[in-house]
PyMOL Python script that loads the backbone (N, CA, C, O; Angstrom):
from pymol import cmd

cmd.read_pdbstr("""\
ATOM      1  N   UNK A   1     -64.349-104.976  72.923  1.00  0.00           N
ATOM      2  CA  UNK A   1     -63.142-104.624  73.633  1.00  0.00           C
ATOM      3  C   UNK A   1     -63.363-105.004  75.103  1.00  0.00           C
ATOM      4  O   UNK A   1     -64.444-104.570  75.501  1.00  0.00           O
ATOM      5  N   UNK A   2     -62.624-105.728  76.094  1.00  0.00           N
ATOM      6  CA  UNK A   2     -62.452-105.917  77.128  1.00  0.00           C
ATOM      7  C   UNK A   2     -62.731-104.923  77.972  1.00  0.00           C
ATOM      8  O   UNK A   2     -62.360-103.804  77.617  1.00  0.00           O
ATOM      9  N   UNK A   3     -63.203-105.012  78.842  1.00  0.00           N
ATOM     10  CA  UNK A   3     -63.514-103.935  80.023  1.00  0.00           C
ATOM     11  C   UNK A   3     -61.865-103.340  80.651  1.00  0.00           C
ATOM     12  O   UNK A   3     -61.775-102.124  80.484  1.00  0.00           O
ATOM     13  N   UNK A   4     -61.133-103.702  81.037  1.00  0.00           N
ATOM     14  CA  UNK A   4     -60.117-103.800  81.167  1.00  0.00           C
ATOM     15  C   UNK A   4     -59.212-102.830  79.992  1.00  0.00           C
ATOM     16  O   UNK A   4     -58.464-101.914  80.333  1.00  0.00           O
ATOM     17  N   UNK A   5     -59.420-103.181  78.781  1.00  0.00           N
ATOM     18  CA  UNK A   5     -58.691-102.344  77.342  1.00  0.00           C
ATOM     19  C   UNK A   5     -59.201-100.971  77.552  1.00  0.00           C
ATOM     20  O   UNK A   5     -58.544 -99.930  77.570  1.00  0.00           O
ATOM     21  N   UNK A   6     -60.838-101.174  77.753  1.00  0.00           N
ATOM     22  CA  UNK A   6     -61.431 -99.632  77.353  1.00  0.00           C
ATOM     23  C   UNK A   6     -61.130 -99.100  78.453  1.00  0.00           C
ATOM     24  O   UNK A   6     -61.408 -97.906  78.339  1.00  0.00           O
ATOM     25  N   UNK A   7     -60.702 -99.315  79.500  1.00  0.00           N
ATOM     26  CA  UNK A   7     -60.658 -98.383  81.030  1.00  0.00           C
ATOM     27  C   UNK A   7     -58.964 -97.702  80.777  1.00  0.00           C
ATOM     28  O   UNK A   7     -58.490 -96.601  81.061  1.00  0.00           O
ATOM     29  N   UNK A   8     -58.472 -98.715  80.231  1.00  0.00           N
ATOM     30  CA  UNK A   8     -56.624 -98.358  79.948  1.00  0.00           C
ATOM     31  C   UNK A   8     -57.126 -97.021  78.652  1.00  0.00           C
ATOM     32  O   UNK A   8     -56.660 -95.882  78.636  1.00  0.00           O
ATOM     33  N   UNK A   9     -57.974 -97.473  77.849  1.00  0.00           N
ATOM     34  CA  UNK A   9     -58.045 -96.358  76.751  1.00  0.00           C
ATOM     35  C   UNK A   9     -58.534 -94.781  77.234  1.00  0.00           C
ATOM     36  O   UNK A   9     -58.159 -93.632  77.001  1.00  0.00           O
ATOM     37  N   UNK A  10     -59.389 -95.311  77.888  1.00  0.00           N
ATOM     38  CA  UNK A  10     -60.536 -94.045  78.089  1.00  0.00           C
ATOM     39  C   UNK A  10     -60.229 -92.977  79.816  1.00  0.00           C
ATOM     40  O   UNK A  10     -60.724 -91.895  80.132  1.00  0.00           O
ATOM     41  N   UNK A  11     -59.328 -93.785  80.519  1.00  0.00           N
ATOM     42  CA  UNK A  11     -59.131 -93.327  81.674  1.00  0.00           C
ATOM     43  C   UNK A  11     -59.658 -93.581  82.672  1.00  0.00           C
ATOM     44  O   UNK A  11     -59.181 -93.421  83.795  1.00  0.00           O
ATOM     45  N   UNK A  12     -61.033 -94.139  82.317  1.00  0.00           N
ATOM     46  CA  UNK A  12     -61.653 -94.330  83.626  1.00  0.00           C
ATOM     47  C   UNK A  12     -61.227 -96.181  84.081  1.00  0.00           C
ATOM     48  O   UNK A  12     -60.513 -97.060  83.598  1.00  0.00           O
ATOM     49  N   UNK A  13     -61.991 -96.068  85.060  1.00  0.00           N
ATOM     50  CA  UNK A  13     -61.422 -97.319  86.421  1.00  0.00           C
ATOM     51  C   UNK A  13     -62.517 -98.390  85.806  1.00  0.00           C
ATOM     52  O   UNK A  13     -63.646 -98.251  85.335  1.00  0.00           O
ATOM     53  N   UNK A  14     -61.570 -99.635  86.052  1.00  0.00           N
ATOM     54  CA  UNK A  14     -62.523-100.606  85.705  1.00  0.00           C
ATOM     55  C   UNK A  14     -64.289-100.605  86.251  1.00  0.00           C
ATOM     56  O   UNK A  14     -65.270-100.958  85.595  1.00  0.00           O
ATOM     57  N   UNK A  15     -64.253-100.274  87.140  1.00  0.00           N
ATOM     58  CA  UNK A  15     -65.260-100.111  88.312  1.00  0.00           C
ATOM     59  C   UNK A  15     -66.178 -99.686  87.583  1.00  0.00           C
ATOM     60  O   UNK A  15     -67.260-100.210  87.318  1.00  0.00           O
ATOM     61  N   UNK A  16     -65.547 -98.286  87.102  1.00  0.00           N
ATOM     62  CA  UNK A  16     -66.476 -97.478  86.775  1.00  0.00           C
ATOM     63  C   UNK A  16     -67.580 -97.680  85.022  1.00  0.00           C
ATOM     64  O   UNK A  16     -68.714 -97.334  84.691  1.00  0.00           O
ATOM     65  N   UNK A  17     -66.385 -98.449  84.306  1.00  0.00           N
ATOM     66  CA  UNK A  17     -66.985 -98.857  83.122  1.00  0.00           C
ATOM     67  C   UNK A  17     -67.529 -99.944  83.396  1.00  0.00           C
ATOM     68  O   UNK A  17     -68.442-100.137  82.593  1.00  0.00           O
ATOM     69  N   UNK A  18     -67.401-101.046  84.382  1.00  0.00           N
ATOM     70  CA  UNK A  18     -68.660-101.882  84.594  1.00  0.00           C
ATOM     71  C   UNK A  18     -69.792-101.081  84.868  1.00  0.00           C
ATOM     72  O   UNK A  18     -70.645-101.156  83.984  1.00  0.00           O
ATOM     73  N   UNK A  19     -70.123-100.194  86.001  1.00  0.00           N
ATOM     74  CA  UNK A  19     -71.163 -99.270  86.318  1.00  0.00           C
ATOM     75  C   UNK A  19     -72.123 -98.601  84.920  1.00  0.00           C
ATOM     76  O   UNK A  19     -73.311 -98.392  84.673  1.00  0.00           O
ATOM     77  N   UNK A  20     -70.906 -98.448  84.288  1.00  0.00           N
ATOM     78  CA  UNK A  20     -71.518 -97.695  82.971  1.00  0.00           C
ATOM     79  C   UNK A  20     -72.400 -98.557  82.034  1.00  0.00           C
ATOM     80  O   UNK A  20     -73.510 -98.294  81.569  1.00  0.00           O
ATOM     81  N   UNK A  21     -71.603 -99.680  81.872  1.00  0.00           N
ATOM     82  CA  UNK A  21     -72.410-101.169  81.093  1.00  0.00           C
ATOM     83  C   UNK A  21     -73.416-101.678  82.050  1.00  0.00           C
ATOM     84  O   UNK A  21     -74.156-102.506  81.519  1.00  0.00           O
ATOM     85  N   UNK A  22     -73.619-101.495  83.017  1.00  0.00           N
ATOM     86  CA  UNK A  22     -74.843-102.081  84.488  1.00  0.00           C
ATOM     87  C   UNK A  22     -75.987-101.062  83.923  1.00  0.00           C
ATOM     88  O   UNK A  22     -77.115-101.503  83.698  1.00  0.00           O
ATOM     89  N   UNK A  23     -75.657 -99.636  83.690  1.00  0.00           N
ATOM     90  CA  UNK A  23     -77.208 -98.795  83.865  1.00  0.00           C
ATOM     91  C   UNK A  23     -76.824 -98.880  82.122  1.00  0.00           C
ATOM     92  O   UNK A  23     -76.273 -97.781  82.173  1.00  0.00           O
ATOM     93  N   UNK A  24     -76.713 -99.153  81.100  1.00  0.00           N
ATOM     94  CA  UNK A  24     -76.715 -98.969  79.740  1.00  0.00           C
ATOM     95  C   UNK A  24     -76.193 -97.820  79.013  1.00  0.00           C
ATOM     96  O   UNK A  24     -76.584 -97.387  77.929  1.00  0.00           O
ATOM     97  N   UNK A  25     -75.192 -97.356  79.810  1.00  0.00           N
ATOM     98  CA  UNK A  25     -74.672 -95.786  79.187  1.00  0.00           C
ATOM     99  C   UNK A  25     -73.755 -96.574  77.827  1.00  0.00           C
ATOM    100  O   UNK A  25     -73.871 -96.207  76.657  1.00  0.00           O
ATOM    101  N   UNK A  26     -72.842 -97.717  78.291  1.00  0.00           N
ATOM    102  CA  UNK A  26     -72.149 -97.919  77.205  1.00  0.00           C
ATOM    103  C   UNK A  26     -72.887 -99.415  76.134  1.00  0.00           C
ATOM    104  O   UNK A  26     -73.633-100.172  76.754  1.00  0.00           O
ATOM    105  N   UNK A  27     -72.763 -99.565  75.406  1.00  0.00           N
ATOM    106  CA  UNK A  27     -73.303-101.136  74.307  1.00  0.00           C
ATOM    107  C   UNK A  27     -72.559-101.794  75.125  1.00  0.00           C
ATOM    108  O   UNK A  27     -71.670-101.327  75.837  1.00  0.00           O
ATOM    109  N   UNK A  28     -73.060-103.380  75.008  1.00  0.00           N
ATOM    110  CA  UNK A  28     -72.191-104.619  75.159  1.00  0.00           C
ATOM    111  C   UNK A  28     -72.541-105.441  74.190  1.00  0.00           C
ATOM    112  O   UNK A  28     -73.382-105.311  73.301  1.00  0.00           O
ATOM    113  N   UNK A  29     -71.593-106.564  74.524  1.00  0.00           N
ATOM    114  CA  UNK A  29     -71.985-107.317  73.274  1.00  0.00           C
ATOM    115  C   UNK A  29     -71.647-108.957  74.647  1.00  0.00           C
ATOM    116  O   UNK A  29     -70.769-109.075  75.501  1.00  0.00           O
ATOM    117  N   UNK A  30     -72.560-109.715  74.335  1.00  0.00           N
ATOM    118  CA  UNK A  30     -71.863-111.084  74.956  1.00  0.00           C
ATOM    119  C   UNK A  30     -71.166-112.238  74.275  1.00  0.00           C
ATOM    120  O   UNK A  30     -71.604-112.954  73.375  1.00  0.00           O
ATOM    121  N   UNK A  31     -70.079-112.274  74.840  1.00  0.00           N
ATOM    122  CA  UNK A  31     -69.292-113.841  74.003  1.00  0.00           C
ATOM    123  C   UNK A  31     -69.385-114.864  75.058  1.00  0.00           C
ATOM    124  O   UNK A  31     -69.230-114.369  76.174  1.00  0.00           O
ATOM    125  N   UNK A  32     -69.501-115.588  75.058  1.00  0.00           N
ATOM    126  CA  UNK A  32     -70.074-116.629  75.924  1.00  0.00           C
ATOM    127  C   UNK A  32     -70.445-116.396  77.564  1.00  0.00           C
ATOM    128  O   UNK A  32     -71.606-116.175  77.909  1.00  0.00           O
ATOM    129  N   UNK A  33     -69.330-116.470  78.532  1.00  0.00           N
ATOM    130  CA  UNK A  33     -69.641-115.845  79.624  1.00  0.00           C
ATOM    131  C   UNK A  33     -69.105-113.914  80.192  1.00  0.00           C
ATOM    132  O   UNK A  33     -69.447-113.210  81.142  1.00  0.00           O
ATOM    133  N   UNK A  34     -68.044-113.684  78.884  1.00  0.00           N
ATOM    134  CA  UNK A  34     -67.586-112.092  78.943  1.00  0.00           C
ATOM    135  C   UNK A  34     -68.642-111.141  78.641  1.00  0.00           C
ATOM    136  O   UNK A  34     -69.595-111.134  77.863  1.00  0.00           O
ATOM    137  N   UNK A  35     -68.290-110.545  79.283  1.00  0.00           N
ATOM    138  CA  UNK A  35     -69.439-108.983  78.528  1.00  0.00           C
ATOM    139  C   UNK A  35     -68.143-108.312  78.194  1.00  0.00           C
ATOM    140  O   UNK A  35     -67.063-108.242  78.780  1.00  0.00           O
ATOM    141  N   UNK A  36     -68.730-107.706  76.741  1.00  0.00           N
ATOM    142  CA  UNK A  36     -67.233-106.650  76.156  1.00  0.00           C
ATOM    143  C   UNK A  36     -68.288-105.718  75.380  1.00  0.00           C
ATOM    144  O   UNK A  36     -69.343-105.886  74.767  1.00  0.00           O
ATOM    145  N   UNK A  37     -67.296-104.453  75.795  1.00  0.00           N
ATOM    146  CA  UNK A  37     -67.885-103.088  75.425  1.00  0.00           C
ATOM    147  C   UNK A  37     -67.733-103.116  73.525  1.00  0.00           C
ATOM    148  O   UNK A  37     -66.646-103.088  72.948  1.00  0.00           O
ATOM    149  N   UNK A  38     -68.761-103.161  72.993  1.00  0.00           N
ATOM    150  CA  UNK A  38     -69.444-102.922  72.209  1.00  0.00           C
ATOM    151  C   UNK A  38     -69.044-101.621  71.457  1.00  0.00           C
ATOM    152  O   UNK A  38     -69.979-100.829  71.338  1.00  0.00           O
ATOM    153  N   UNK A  39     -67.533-101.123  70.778  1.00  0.00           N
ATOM    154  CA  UNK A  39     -67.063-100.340  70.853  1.00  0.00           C
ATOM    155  C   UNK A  39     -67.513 -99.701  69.463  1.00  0.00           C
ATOM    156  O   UNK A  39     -67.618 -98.478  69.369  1.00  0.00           O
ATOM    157  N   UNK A  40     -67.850-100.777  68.085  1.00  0.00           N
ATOM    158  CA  UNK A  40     -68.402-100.190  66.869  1.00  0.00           C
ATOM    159  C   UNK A  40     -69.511 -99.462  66.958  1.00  0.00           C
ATOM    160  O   UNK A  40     -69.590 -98.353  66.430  1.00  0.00           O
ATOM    161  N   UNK A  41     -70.724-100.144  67.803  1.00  0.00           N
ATOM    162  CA  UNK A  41     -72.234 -99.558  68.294  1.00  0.00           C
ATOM    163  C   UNK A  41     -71.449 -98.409  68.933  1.00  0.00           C
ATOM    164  O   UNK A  41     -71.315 -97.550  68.061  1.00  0.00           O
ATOM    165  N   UNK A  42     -70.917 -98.050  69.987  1.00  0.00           N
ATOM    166  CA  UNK A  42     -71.073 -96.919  70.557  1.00  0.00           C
ATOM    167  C   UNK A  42     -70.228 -95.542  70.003  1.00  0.00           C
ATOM    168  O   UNK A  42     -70.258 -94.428  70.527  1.00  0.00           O
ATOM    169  N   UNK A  43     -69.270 -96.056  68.477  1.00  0.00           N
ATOM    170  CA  UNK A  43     -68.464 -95.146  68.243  1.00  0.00           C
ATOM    171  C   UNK A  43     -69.666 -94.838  66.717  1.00  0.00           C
ATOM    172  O   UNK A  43     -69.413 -93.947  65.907  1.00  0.00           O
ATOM    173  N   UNK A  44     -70.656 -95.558  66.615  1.00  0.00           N
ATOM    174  CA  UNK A  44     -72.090 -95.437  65.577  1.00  0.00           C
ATOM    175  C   UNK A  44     -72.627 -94.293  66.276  1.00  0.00           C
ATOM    176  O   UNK A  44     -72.669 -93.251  65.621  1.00  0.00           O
ATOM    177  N   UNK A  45     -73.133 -94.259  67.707  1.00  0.00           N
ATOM    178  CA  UNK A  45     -73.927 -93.899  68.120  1.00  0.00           C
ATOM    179  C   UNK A  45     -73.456 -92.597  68.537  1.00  0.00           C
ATOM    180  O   UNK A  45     -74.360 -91.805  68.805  1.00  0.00           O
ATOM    181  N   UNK A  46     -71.845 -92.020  68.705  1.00  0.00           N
ATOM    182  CA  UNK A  46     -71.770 -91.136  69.122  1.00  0.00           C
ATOM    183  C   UNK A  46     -71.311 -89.729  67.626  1.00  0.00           C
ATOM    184  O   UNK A  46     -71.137 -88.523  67.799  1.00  0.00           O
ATOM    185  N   UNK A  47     -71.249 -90.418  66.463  1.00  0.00           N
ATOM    186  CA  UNK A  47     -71.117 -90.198  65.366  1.00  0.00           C
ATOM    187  C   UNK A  47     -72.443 -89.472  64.835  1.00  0.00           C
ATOM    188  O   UNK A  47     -72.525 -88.418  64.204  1.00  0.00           O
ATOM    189  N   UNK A  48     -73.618 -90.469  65.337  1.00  0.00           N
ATOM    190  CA  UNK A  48     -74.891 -89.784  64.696  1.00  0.00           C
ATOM    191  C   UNK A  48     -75.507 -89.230  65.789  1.00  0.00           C
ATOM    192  O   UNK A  48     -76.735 -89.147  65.767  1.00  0.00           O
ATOM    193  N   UNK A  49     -74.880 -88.824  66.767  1.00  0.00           N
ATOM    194  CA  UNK A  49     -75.287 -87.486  67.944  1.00  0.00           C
ATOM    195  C   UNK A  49     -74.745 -86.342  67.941  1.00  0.00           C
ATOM    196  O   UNK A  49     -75.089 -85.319  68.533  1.00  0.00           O
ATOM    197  N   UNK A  50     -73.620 -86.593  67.046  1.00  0.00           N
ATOM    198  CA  UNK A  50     -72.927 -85.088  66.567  1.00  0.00           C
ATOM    199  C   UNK A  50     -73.471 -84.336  65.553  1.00  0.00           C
ATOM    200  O   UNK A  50     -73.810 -84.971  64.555  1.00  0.00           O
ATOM    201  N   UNK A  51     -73.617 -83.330  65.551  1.00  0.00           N
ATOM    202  CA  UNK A  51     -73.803 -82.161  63.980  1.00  0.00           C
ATOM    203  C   UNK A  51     -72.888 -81.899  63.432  1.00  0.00           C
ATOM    204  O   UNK A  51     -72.410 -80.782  63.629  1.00  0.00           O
ATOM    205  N   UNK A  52     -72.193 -82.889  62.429  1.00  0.00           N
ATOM    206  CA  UNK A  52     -71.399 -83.001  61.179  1.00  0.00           C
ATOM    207  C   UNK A  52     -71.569 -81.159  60.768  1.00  0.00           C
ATOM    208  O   UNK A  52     -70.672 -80.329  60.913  1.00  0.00           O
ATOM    209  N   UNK A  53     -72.843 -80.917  60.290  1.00  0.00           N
ATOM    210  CA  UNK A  53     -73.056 -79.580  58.863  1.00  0.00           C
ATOM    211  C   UNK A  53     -72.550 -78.925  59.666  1.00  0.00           C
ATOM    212  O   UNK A  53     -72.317 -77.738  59.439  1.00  0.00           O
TER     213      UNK A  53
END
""", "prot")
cmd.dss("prot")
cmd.show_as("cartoon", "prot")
cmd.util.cbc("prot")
cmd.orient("prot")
């Protein structure tokens, strides 16, 4: 997902979700020269940090 999509989704400022992808809080993924947030990995990762039982 575009940096740009996830900031319209999630609320926060473009700024700030680059910042987030700079120190590794969010996945990326690279397509040639874009970086795009990595949205399957991080909706994996926040799935198996929850306690389902």
């Amino acid at each position: 997902m575009t940096i740009e999509r996830f900031s319209e989704l999630s609320g926060l400022s473009p700024d700030t979700v680059r910042g987030q992808m700079n120190q590794g809080n969010l996945p990326i993924i690279k397509v040639g020269r874009r970086r795009l947030v990595n949205v399957a990995l991080f909706t994996a990762e926040c799935l198996q940090s929850e306690d389902w039982s």
